[in-house]
N, CA, C and O atoms as a DFTB+ gen file, in Angstrom:
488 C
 N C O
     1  1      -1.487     -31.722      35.080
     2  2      -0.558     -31.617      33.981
     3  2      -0.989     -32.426      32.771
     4  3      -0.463     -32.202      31.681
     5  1      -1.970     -33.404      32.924
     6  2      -1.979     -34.526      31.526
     7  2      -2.950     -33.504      30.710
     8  3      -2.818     -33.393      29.491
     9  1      -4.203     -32.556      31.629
    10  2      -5.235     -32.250      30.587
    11  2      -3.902     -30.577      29.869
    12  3      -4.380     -29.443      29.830
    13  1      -2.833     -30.754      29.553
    14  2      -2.652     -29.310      29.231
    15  2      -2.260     -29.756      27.283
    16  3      -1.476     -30.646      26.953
    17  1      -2.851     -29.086      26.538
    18  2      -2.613     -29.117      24.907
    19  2      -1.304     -28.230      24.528
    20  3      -0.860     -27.211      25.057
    21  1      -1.007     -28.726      23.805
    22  2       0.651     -27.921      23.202
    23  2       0.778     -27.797      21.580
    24  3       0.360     -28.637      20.783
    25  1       1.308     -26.824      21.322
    26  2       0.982     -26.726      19.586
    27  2       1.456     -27.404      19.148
    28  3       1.134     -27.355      17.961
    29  1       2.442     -28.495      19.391
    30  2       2.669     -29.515      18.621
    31  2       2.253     -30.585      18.762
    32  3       2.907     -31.613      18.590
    33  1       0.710     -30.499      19.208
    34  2      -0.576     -31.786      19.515
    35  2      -0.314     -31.909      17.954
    36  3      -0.255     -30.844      17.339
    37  1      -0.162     -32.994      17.303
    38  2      -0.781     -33.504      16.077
    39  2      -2.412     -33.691      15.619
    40  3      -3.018     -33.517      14.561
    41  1      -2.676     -34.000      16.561
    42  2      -4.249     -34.142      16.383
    43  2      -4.706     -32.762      15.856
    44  3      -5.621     -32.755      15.033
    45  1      -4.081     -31.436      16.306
    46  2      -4.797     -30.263      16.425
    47  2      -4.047     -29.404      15.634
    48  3      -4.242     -28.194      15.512
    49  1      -2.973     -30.230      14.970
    50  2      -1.883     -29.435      14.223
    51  2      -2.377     -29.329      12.649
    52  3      -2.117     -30.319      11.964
    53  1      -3.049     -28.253      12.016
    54  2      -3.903     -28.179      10.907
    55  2      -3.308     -26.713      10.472
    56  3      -2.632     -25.899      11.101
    57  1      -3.895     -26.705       8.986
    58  2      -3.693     -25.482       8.249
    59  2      -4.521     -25.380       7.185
    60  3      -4.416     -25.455       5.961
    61  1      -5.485     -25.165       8.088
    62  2      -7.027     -24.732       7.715
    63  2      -6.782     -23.762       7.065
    64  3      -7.054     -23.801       5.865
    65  1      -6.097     -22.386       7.721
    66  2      -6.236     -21.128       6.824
    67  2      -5.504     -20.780       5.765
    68  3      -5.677     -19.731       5.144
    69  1      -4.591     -21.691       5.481
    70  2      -4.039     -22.268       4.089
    71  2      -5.033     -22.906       3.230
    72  3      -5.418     -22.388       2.183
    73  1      -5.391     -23.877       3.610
    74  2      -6.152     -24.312       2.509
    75  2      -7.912     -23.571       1.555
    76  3      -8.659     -24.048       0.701
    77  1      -7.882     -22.216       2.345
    78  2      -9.102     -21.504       1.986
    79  2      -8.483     -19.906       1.640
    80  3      -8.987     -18.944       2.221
    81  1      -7.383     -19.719       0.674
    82  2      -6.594     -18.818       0.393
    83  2      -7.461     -17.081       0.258
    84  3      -8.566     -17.166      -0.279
    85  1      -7.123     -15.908       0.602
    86  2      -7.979     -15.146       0.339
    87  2      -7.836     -15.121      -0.908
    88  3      -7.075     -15.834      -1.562
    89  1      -8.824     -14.000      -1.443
    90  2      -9.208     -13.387      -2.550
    91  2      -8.312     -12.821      -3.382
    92  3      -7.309     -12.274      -2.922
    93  1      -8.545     -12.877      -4.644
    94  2      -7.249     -12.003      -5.550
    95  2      -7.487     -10.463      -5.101
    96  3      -8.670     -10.140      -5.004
    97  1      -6.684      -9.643      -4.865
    98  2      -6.952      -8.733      -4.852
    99  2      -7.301      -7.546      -6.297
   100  3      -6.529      -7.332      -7.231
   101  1      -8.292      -7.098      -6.150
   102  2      -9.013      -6.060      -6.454
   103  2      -7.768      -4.950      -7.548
   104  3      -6.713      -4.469      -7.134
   105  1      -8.218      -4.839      -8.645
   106  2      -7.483      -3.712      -9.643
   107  2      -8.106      -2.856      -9.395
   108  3      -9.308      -3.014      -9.610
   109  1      -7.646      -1.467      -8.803
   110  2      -7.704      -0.379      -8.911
   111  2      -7.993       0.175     -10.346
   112  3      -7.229       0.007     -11.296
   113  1      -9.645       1.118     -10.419
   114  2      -9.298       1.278     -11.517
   115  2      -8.543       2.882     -11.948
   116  3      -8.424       3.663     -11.005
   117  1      -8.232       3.180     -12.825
   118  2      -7.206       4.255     -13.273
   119  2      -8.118       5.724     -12.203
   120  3      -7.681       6.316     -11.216
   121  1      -9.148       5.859     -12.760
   122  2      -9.741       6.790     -11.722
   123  2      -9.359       7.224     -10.726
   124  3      -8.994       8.334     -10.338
   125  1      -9.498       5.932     -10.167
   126  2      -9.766       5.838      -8.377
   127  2      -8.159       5.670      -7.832
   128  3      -7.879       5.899      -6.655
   129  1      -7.467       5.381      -8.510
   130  2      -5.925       5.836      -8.554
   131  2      -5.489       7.424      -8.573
   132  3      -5.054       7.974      -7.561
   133  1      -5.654       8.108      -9.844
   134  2      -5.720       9.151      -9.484
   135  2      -5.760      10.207      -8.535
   136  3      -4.909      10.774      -7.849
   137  1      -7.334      10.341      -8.731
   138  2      -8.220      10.305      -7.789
   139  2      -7.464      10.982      -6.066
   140  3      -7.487      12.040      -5.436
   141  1      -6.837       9.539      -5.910
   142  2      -5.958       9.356      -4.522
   143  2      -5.171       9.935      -4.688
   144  3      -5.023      10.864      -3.894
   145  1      -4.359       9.809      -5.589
   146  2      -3.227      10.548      -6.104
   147  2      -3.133      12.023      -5.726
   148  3      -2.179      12.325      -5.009
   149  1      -3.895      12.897      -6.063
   150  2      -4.501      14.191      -6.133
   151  2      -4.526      14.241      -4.388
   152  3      -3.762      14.824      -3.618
   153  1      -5.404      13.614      -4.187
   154  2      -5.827      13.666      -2.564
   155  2      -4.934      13.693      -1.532
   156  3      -5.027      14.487      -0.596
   157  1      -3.878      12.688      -1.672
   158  2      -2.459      12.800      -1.333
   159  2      -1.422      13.979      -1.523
   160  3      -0.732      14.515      -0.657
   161  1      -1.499      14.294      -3.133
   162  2      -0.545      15.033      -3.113
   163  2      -1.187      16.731      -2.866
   164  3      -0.425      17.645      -3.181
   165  1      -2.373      17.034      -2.388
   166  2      -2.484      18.153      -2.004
   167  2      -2.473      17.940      -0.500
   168  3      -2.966      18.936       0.030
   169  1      -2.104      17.026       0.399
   170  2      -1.823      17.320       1.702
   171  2      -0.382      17.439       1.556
   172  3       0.096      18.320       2.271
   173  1       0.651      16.644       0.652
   174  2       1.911      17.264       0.849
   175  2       2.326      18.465       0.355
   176  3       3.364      19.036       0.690
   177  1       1.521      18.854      -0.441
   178  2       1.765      20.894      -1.148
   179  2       1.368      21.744      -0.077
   180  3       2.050      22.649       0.405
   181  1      -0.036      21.320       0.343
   182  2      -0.462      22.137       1.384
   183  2      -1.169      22.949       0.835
   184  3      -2.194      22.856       0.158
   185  1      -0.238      24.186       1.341
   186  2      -1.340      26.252       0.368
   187  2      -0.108      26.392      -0.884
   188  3      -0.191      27.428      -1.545
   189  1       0.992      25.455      -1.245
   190  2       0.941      25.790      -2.711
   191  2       0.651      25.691      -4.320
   192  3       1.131      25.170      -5.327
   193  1      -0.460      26.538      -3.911
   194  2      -1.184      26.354      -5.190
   195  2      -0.474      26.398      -6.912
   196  3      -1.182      26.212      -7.902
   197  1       0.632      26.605      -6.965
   198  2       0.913      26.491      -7.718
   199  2       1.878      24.589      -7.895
   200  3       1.871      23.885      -8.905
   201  1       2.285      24.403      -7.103
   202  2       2.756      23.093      -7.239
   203  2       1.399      21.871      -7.411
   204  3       1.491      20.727      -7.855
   205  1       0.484      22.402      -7.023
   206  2      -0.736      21.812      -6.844
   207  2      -1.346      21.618      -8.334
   208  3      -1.971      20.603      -8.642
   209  1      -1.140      22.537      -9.098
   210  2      -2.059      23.139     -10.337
   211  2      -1.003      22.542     -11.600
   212  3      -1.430      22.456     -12.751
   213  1       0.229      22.197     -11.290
   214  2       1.118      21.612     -11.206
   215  2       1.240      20.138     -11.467
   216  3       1.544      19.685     -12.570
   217  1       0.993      19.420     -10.415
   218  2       0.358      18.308     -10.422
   219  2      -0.591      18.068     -10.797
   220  3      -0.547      16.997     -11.403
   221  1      -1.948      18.689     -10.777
   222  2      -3.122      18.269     -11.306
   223  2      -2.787      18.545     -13.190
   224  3      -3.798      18.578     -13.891
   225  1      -2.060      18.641     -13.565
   226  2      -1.915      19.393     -15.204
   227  2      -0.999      17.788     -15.436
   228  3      -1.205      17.225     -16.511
   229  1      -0.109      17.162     -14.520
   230  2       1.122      16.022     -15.062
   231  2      -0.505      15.130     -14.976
   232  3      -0.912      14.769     -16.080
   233  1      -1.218      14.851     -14.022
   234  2      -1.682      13.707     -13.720
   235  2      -3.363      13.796     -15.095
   236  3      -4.082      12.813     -15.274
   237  1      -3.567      15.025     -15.751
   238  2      -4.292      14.873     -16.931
   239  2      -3.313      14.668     -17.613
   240  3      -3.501      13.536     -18.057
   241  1      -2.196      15.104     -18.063
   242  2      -1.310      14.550     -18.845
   243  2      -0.983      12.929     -19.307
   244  3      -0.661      12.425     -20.383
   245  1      -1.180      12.489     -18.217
   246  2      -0.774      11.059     -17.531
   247  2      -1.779       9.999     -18.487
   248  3      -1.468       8.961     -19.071
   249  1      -3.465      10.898     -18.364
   250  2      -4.215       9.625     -18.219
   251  2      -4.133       8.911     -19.684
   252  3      -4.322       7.704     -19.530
   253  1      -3.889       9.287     -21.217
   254  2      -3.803       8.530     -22.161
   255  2      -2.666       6.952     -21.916
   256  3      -2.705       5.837     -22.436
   257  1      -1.844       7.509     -20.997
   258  2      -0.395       6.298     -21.042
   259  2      -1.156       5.772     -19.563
   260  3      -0.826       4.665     -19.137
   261  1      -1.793       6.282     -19.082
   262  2      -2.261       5.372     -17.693
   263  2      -3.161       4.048     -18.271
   264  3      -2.926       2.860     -18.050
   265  1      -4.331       4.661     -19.131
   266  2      -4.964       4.053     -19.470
   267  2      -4.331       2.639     -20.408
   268  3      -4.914       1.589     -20.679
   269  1      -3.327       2.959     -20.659
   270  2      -2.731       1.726     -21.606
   271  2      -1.981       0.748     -20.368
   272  3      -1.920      -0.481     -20.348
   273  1      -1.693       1.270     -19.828
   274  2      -1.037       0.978     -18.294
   275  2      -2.090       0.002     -17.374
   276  3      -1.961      -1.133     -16.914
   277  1      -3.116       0.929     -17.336
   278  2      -3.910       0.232     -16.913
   279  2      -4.747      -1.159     -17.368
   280  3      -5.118      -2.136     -16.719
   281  1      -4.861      -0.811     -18.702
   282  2      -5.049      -2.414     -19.486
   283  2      -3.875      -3.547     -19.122
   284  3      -4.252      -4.651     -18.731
   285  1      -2.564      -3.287     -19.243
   286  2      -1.636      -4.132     -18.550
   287  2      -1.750      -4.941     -17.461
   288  3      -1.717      -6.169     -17.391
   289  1      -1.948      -3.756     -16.260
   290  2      -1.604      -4.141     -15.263
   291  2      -3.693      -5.328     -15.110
   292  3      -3.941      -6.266     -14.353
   293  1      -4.116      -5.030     -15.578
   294  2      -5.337      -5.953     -15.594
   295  2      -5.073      -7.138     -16.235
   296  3      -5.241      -8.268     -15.775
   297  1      -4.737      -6.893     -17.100
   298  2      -3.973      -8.694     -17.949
   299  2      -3.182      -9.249     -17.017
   300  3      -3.324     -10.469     -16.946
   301  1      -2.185      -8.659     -16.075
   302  2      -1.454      -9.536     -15.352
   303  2      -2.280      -9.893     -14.075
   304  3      -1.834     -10.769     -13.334
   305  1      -3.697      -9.141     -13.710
   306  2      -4.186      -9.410     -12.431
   307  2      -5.134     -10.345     -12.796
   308  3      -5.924     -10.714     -11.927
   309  1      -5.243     -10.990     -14.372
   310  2      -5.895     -11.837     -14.785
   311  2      -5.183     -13.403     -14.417
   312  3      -5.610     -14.449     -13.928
   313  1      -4.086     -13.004     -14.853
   314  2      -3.016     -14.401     -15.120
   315  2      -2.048     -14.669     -13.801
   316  3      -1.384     -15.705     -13.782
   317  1      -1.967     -13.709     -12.673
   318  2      -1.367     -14.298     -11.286
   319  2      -2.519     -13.829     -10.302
   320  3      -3.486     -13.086     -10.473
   321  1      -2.087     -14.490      -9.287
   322  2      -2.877     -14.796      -8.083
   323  2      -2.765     -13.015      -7.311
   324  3      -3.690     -12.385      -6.798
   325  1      -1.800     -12.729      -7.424
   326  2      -1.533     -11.515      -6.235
   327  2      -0.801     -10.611      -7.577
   328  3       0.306     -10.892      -8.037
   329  1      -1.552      -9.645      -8.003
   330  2      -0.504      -8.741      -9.256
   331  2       0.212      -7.458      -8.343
   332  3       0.678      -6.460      -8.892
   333  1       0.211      -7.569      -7.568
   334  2       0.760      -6.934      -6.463
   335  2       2.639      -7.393      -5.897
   336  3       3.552      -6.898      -5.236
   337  1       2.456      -8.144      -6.380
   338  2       3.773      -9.066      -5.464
   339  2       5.103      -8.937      -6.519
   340  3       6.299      -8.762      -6.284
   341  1       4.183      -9.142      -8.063
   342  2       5.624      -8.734      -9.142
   343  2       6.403      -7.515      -8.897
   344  3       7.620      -7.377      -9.025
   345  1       5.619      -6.740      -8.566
   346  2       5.898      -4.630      -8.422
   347  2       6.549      -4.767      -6.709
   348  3       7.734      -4.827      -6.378
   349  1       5.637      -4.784      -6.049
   350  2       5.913      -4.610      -4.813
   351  2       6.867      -5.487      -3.837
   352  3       7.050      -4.855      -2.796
   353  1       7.482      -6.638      -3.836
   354  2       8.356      -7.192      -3.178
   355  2       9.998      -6.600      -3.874
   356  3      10.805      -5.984      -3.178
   357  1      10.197      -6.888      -5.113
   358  2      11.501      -6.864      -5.886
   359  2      11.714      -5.195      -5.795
   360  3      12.850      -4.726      -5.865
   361  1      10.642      -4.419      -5.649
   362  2      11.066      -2.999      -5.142
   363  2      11.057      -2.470      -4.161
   364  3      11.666      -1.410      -4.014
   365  1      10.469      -2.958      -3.336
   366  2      10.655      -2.528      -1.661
   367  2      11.328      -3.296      -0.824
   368  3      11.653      -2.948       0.312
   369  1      11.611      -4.544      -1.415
   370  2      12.138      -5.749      -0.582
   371  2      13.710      -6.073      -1.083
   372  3      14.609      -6.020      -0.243
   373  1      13.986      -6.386      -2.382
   374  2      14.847      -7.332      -2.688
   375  2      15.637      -6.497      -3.430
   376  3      16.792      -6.920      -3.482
   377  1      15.383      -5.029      -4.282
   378  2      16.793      -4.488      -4.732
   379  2      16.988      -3.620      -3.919
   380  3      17.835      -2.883      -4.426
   381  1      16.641      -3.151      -2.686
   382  2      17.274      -2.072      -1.713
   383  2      18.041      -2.763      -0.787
   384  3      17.791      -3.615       0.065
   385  1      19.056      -2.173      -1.170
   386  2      20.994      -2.752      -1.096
   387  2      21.071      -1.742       0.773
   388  3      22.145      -1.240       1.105
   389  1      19.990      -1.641       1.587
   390  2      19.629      -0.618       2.857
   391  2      19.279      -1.928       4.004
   392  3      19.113      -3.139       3.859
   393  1      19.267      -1.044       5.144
   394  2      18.727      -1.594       6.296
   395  2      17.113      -1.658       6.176
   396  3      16.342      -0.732       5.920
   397  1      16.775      -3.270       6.483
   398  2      14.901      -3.304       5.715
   399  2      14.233      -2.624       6.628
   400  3      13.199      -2.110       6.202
   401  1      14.567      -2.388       8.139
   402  2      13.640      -2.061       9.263
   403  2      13.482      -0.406       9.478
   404  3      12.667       0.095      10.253
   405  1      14.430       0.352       8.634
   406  2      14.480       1.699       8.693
   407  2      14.303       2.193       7.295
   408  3      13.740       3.285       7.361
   409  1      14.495       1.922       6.305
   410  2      14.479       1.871       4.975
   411  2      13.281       1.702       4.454
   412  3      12.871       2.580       3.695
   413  1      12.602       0.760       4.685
   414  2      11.321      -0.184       4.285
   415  2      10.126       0.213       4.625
   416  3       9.193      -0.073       3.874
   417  1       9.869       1.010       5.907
   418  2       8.870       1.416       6.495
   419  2       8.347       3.012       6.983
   420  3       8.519       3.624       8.037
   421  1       7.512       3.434       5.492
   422  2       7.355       4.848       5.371
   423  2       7.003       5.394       6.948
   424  3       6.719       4.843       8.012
   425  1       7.120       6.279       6.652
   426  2       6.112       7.010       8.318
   427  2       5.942       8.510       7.690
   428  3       6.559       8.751       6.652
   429  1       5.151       9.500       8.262
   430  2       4.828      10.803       7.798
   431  2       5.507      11.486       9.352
   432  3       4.881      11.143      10.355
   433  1       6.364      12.137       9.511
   434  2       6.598      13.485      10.380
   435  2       5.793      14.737      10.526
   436  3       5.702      15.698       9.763
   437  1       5.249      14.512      11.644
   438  2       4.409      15.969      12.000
   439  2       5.382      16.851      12.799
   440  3       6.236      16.524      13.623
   441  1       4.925      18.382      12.205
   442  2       5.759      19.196      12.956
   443  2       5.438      19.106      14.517
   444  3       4.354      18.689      14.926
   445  1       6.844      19.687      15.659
   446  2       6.116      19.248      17.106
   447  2       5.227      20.011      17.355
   448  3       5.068      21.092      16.788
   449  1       4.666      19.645      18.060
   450  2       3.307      20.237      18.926
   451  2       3.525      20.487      20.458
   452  3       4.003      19.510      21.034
   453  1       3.294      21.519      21.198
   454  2       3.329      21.509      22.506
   455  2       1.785      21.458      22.886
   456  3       0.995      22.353      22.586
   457  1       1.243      19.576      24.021
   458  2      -0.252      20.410      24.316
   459  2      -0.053      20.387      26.029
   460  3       0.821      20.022      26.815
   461  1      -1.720      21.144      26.120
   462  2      -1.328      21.358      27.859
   463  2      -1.515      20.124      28.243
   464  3      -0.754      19.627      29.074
   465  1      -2.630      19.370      27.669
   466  2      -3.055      17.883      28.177
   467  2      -3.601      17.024      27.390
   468  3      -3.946      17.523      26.319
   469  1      -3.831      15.835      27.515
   470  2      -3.976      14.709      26.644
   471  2      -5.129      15.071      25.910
   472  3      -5.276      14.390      24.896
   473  1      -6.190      16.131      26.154
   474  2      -7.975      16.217      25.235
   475  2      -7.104      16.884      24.011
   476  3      -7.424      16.796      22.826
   477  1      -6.271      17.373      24.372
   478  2      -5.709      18.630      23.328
   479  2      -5.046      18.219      21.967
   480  3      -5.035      18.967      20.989
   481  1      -4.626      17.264      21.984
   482  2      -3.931      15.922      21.037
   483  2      -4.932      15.664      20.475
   484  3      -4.730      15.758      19.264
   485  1      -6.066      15.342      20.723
   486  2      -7.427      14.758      19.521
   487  2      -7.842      15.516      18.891
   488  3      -8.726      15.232      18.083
């Protein structure tokens, strides 16, 4: 029983991975936003090509006000640590007046599938 260590050894009680913080994260640039954008939203159209043609017409539309957008959002990924956290906590976290554990956490629904056996699923 004496050789057993416990996390509240002091000796061993450190916060190493605090003090070596990651990296700022990375600005997306307007492109490569897009880009995704497109890529995404033709798996949710699917075969309609017209909602598709659709979208691809808003998102050239888009890029003059993206691009100003995008200078923004680079000035602020200049001047905070995480430019991620202004946008993303206060809108997914803190004004949805919802349950956080059902609310909060997208998921995609596939239609069902009947298989005969587990190879058939991959």
């Amino acid at each position: 029983m004496g050789d057993r260590k416990y996390i509240t050894d002091k000796q061993n009680s450190t916060i190493d991975w605090y003090e070596n913080p990651l990296p700022k994260p990375p600005v997306p640039s307007l492109e490569h936003t897009l880009k995704r954008y497109l890529e995404y939203a033709s798996v949710v159209v699917k075969n309609d090509q017209t909602k598709l043609s659709r979208t691809e017409k808003a998102v050239d539309d888009f890029r003059n006000t993206g691009a100003r957008l995008q200078k923004k959002l680079e000035k602020i990924a200049n001047e905070q640590d995480n430019w991620i956290n202004q946008f993303w906590l206060p809108e997914m976290y803190l004004k949805v007046r919802l349950p956080l554990p059902v609310n909060s956490n997208p998921a995609y629904i596939f239609p069902q599938q009947n298989f005969n056996n587990m190879n058939e699923q991959l």
